[in-house]
C-alpha positions as CSV (number, residue, x, y, z in Angstrom):
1,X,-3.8,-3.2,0.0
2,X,-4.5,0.3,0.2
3,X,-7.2,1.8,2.4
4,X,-10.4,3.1,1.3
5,X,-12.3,5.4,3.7
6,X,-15.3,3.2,5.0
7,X,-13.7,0.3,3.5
8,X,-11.0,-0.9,5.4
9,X,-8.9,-2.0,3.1
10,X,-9.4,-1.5,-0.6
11,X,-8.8,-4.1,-3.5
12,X,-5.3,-4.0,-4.0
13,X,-5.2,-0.7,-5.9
14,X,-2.0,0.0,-5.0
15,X,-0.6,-3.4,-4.3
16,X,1.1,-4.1,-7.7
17,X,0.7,-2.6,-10.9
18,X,-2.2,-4.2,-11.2
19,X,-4.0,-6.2,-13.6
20,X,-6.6,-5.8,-16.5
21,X,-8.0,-8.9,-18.7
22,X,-9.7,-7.2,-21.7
23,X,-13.1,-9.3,-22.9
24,X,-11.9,-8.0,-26.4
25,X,-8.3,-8.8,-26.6
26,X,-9.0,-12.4,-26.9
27,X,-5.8,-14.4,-25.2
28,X,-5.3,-17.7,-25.8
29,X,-6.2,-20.0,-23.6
30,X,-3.6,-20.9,-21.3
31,X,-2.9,-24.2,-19.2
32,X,-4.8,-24.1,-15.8
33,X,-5.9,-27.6,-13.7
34,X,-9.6,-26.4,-13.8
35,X,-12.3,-24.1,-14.1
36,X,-13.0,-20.9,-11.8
37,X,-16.4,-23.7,-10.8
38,X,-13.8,-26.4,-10.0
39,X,-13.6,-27.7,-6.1
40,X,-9.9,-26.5,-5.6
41,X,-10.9,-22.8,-7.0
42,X,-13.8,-22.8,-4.6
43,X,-11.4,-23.8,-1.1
44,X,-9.4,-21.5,-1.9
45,X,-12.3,-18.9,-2.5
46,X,-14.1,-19.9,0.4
47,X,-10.6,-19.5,2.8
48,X,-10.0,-16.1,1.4
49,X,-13.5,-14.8,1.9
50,X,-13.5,-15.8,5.5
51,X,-10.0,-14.5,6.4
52,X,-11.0,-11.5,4.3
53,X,-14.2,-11.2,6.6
54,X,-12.0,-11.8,9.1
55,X,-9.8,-8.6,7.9
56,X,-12.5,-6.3,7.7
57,X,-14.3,-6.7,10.8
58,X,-10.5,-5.8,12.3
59,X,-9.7,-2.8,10.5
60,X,-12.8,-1.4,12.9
61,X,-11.9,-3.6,15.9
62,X,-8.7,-2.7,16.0
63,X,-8.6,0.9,16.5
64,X,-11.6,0.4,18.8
65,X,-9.8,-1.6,20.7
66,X,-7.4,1.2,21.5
67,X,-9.9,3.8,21.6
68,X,-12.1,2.1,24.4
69,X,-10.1,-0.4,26.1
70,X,-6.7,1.6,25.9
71,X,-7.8,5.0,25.7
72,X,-5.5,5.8,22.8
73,X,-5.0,9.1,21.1
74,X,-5.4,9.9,17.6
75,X,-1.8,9.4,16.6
76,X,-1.6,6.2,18.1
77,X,-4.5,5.4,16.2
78,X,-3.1,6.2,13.0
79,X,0.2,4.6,14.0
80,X,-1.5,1.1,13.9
81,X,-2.2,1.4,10.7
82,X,1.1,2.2,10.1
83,X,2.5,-0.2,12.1
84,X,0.5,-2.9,10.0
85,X,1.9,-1.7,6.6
86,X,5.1,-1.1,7.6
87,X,6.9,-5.3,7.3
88,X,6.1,-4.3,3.2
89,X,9.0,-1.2,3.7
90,X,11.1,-4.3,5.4
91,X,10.4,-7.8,3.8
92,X,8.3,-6.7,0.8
93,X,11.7,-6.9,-1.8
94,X,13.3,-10.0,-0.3
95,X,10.0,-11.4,-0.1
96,X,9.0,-11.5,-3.5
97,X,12.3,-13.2,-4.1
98,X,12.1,-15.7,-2.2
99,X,8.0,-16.9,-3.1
100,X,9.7,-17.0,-6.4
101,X,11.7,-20.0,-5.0
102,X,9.3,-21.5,-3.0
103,X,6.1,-23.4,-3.3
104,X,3.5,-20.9,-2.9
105,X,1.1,-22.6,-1.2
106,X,3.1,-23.8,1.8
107,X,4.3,-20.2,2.4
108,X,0.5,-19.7,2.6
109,X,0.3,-21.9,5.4
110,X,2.8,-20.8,7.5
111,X,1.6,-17.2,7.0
112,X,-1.9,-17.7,8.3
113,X,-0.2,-19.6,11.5
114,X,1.6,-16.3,12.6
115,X,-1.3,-14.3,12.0
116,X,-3.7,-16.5,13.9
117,X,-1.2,-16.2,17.0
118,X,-0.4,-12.6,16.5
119,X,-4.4,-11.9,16.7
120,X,-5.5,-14.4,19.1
121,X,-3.0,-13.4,21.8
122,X,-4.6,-9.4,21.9
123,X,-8.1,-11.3,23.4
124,X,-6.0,-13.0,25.6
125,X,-4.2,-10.5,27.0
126,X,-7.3,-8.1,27.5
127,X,-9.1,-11.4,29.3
128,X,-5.9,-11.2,31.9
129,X,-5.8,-7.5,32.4
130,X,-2.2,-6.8,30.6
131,X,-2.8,-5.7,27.6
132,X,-1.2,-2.9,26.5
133,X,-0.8,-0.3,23.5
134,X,2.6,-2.1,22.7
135,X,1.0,-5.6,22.4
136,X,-1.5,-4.4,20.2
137,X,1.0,-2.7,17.8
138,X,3.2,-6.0,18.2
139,X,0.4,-8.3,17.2
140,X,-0.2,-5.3,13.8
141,X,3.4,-5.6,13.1
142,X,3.4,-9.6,13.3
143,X,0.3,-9.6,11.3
144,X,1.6,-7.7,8.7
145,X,4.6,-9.4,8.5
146,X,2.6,-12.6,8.0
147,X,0.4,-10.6,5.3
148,X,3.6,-9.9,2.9
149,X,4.6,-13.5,2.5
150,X,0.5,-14.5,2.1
151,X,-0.1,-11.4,-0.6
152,X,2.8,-12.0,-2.7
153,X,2.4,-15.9,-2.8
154,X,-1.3,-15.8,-3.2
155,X,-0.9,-13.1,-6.3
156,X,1.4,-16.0,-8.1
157,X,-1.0,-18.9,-6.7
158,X,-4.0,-18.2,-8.5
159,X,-3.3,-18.5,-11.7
160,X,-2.3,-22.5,-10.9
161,X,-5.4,-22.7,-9.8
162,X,-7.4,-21.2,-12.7
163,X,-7.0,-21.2,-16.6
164,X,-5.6,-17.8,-18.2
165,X,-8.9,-16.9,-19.7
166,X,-10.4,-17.4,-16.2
167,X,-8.0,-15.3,-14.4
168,X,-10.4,-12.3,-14.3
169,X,-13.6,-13.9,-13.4
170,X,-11.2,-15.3,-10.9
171,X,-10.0,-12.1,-9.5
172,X,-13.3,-10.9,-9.8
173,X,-14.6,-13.6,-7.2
174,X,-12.0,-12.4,-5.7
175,X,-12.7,-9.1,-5.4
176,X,-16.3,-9.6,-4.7
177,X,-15.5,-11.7,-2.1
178,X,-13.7,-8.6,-0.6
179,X,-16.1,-5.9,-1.3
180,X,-18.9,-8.1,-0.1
181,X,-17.2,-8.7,3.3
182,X,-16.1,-5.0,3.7
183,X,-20.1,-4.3,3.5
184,X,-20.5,-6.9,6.3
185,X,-17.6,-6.5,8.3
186,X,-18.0,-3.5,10.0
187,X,-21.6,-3.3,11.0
188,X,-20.4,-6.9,12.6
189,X,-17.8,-5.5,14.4
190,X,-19.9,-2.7,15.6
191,X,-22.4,-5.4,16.9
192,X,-19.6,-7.9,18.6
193,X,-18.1,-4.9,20.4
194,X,-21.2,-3.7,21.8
195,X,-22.1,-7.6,22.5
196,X,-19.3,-8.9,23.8
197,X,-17.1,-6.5,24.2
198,X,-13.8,-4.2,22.2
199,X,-11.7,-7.5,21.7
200,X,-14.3,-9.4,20.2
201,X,-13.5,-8.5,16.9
202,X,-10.2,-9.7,16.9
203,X,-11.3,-13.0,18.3
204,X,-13.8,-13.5,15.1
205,X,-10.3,-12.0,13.1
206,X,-7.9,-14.7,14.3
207,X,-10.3,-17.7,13.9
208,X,-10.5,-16.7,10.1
209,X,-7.4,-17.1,9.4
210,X,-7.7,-21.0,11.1
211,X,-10.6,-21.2,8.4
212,X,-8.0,-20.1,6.1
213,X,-5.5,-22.8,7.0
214,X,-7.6,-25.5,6.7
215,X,-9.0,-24.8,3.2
216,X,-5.9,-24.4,1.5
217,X,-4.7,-27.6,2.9
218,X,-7.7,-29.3,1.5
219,X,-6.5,-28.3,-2.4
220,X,-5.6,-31.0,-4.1
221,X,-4.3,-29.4,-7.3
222,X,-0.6,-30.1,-7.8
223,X,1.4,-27.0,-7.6
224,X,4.4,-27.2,-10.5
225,X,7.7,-26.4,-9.3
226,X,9.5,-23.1,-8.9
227,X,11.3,-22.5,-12.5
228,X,14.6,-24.1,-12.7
229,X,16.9,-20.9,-13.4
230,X,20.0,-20.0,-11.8
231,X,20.2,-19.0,-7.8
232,X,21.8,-16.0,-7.6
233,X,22.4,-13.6,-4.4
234,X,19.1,-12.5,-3.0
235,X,20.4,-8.5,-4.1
236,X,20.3,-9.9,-8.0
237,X,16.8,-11.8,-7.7
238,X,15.1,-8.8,-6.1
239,X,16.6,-6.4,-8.7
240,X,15.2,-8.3,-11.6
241,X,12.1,-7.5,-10.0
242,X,12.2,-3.6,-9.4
243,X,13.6,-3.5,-12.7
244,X,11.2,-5.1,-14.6
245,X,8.4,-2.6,-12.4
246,X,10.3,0.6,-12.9
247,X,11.8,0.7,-16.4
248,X,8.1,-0.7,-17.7
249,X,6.3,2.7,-18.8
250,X,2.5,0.8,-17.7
251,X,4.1,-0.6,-14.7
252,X,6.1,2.3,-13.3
253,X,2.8,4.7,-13.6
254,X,0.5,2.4,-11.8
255,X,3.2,2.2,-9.4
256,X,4.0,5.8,-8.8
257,X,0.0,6.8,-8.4
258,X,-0.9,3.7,-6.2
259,X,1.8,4.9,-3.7
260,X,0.5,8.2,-3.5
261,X,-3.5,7.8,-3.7
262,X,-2.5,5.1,-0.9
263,X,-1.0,7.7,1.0
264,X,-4.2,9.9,1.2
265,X,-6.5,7.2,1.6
266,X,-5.1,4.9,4.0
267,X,-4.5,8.6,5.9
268,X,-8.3,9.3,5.6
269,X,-8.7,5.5,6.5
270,X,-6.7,5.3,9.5
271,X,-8.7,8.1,11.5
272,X,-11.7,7.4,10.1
273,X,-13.0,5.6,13.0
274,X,-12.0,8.5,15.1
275,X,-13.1,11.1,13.1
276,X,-16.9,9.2,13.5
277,X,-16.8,8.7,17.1
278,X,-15.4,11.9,18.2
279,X,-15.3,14.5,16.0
280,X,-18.9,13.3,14.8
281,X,-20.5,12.3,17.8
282,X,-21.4,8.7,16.2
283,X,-21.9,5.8,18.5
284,X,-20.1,2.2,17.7
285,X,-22.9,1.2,15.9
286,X,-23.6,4.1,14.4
287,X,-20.0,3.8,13.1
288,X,-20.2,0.6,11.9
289,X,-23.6,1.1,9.8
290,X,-21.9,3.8,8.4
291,X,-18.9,1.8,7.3
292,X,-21.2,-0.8,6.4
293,X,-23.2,1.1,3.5
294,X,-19.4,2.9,2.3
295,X,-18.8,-0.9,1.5
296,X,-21.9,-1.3,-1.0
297,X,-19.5,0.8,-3.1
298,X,-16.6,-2.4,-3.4
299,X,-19.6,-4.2,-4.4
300,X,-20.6,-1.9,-7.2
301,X,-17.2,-1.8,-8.9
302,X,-17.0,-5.5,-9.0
303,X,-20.5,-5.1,-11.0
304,X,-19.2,-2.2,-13.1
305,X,-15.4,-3.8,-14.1
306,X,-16.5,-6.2,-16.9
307,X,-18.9,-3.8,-18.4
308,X,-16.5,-0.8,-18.3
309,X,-13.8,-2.2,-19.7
310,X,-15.4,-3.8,-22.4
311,X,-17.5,-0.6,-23.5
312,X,-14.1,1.6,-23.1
313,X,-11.2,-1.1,-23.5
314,X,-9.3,-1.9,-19.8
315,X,-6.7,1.3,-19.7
316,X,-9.6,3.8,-20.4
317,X,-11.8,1.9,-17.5
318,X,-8.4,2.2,-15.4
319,X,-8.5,6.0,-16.1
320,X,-12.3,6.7,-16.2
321,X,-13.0,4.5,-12.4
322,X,-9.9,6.6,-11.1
323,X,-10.7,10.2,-12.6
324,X,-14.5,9.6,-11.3
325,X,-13.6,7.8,-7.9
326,X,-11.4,10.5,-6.4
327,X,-13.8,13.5,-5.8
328,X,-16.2,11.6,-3.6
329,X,-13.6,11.8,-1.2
330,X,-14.2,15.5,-0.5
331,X,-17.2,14.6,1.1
332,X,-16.1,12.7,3.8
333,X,-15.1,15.7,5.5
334,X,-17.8,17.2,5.4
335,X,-19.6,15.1,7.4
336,X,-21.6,15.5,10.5
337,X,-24.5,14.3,13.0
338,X,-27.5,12.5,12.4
339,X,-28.2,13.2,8.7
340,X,-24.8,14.4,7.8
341,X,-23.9,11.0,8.0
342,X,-24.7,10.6,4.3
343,X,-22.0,12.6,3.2
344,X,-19.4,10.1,4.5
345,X,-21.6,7.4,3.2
346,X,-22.4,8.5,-0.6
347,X,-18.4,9.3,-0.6
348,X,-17.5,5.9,0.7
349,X,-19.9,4.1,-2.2
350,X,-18.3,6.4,-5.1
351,X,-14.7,6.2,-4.2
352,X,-15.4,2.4,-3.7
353,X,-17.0,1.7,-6.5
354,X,-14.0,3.8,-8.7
355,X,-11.2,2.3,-6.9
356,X,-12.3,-1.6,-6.8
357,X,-13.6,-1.5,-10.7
358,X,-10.1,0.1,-11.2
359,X,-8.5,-3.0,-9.2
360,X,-10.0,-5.8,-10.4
361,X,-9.2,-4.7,-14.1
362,X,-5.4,-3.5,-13.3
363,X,-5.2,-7.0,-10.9
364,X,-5.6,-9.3,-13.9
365,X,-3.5,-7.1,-16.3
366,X,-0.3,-7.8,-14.3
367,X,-0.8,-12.0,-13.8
368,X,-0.8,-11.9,-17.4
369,X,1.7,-9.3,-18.3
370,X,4.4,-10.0,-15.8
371,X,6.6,-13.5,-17.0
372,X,5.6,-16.5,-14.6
373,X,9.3,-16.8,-13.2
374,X,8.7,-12.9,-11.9
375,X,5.5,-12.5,-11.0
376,X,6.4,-13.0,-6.9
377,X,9.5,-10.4,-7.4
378,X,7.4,-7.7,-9.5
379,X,3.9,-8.5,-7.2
380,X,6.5,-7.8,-4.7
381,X,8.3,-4.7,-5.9
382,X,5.1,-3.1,-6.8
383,X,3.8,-3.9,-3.3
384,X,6.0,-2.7,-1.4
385,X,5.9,1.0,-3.3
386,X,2.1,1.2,-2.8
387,X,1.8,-0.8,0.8
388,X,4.9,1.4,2.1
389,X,3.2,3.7,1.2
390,X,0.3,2.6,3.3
391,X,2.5,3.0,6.3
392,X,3.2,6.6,5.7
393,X,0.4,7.1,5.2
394,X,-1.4,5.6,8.3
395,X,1.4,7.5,9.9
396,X,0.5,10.8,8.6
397,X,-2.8,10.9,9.1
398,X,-2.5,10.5,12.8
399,X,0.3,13.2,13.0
400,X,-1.9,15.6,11.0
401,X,-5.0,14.7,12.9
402,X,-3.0,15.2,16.6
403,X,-1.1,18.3,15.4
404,X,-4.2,20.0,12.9
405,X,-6.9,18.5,13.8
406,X,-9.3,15.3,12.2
407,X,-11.6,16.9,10.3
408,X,-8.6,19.6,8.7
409,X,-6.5,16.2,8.2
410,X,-9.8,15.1,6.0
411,X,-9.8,18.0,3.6
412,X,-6.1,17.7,3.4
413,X,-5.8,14.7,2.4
414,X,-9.0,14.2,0.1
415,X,-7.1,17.2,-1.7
416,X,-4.0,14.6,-2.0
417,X,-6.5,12.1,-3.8
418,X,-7.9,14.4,-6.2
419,X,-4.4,15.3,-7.4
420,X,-2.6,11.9,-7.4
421,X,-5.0,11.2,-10.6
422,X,-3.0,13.7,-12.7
423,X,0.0,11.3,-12.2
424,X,-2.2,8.5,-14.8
425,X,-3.3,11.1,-17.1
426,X,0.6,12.0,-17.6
427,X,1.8,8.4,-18.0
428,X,1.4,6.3,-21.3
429,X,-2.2,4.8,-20.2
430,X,-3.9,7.6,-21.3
431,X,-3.0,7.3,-25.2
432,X,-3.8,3.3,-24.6
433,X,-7.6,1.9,-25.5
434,X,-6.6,-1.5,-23.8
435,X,-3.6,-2.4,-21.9
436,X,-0.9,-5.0,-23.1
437,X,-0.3,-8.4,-22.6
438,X,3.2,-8.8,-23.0
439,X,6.1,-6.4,-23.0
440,X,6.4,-6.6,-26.2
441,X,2.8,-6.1,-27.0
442,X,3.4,-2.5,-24.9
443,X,6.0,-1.4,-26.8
444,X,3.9,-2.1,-30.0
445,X,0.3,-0.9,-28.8
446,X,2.4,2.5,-27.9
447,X,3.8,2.6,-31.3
448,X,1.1,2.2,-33.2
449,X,-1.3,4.8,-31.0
450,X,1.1,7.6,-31.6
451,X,1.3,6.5,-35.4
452,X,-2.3,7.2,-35.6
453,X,-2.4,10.2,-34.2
454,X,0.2,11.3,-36.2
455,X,-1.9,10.7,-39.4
456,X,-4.9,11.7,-37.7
């Protein structure tokens, strides 16, 4: 999932071509166990919100870990980042194939056992005086390894748990859940670090993902079988995946701007933490307040989605949260002491609020659009464009703050956001109302846009 300054990490906006359920276009109801209320829907709601809690309170423990405990520099913060994002370059492709032949729930499983170990063994090696900054980019590599197979099988899990018509009150949840904790996770990192110490965080991030575990194997909802269809070689599977992405118009420019906006704002996210504490002069709990009120903005956009896209049909909402989103982040580097702090905050809330209306909307669009027997290999293909492009970017921002400096690195790559919007406005969304359920629906809405226009 892509960074959003003050947000750790933002909805999925890059992580797929995402997915929009229209209140107007009316799908038909589609066979699901159980209602978004039902027991199985709320586990598996509860599980994610704590390991997503869990998430957020480490995307500022983390780096504070190697600021105070390790002493790191700036790249090296920015390298974790990178570090974390960087299995999606390696195992995104093959991993999408192969949830697309497994059970998607026991690949759940197993994922959240690697992560707890990777996490819970940085606390342990701090408590016996050997921890070092190759551990801790070991434990974000094995974490993010874990996180690929957990991403892409939970993207093709949901929709067994909930009925079509309730897949985007379901992401919505979802995505609230997300927002919510990205509001609470930081200021709560802030506190366990000044409490307890830099590695408390990761303590409170490992146990979630124990939380995690246990809920999803309390579901009780049958989970049907992979499709039968022929096993090829892995090579074939995963290229009926990237092609399905890359030759669909829709797909392929969600894709395209998700990997670059991810780019400049996981590179704004991944030195934002130094950027506070030194270049600002803010305290660790100054930093996490700050980070705290950014994350009201995830909050807002869950708010805003339904009512956007029903005034202005789900591809215009895409556009509009997007367009109106990516100047806020020009304020973030304009941010200084005491009161200047509210620069960094008003642009966390705005390009929060854009980018997670944006997600939720684009999320449900692709669980519909995408044929059941591909969803793993596209969720994956697309994934790996826009968190690949994560780990560039997390990269990048630490070279540019070492070698320019953080706040330069700030203006730079704000700039990057502002223009990666142009690459929507050039794509086929912009003559669309709403987006299209099926392929075929696309290939029809497109038509009959640009037959209107033409006897307009």
């Amino acid at each position: 999932m892509s960074e959003v300054p003050g947000m750790g990490e933002a909805p999925d906006q890059g992580s797929a071509p995402d997915q929009s359920s229209a209140p107007d276009q009316g799908s038909a109801p589609g066979p699901g166990p159980g209602p978004v209320a039902g027991r199985d829907f709320r586990l598996f709601w509860f599980g994610e919100t704590t390991s997503l809690l869990g998430n957020s309170i480490a995307v500022v423990a983390l780096p504070l870990v190697a600021v105070l405990t390790l002493d790191a520099s700036t790249f090296v913060v920015g390298l974790l980042t990178s570090v974390a994002y960087l299995p999606w370059l390696i195992l995104g492709l093959p991993a999408g194939a192969w949830v697309d032949r497994l059970p998607r729930r026991p690949v759940m499983l197993v994922a959240d056992v690697v992560a707890f170990v990777a996490f819970v063994s940085v606390p342990v090696a701090a408590w016996a005086g050997v921890l070092t900054i190759a551990q801790l980019l070991a434990a974000a590599f094995v974490g993010g390894c874990a996180n690929v197979f957990f991403t892409t099988a939970q993207r093709a899990y949901l929709p067994v748990l909930v009925r079509d018509e309730e897949l985007l009150a379901g992401n919505a949840r979802l995505q609230g859940s997300e927002s919510t904790t990205e509001v609470i996770g930081p200021g709560l990192a802030g506190m366990l670090v000044q409490a307890f110490g830099a590695v408390a965080g990761l303590v409170a991030n490992a146990l979630s993902f124990l939380v995690s575990w246990l809920c999803l194997r309390a579901i009780r909802t049958p989970e049907p079988p992979p499709p039968a269809v022929e096993r090829r070689r892995l090579r074939a599977e995963v290229g009926d995946g990237l092609r399905f992405l890359f030759r669909d118009p829709v797909l392929r420019s969600l894709a395209v701007f998700s990997a670059v906006s991810n780019i400049a704002l996981t590179g704004l996210g991944s030195i934002e933490v130094a950027f506070l504490v030194r270049t600002v002069g803010a305290g660790e709990a100054a930093t996490g307040v700050v980070l705290t009120l950014c994350g009201l903005g995830g909050i807002l956009g869950v708010l805003l989605s339904p009512r956007v896209s029903a005034r202005y049909g789900t591809a215009r909402a895409v556009l509009i949260c997007h367009a109106g989103a990516a100047p806020f982040t020009l304020l973030f580097p304009l941010t200084g002491p005491g009161f200047g702090l509210a620069f960094f905050v008003i642009g966390g809330v705005g390009c929060g609020a854009g980018v997670v209306a944006a997600c939720v909307i684009t999320d449900t669009f692709r669980q519909r659009y995408c044929p059941p027997d591909l969803l793993g290999r596209v969720s994956a293909s697309a994934a790996v464009t826009s968190f690949g492009a994560i780990a560039v970017g997390g990269l990048l921002g630490g070279t540019l703050g070492a070698l320019s400096g953080v706040r330069e690195t700030m203006w730079m790559l704000s700039g990057l956001q502002v223009m990666a919007t142009v690459i929507l406005f050039c794509g086929p969304i912009r003559r669309m109302r709403d987006f299209p359920e099926s392929a075929h629906t696309m290939t029809h809405t497109i038509t009959e846009v640009d037959t209107e226009k033409a006897l307009s």
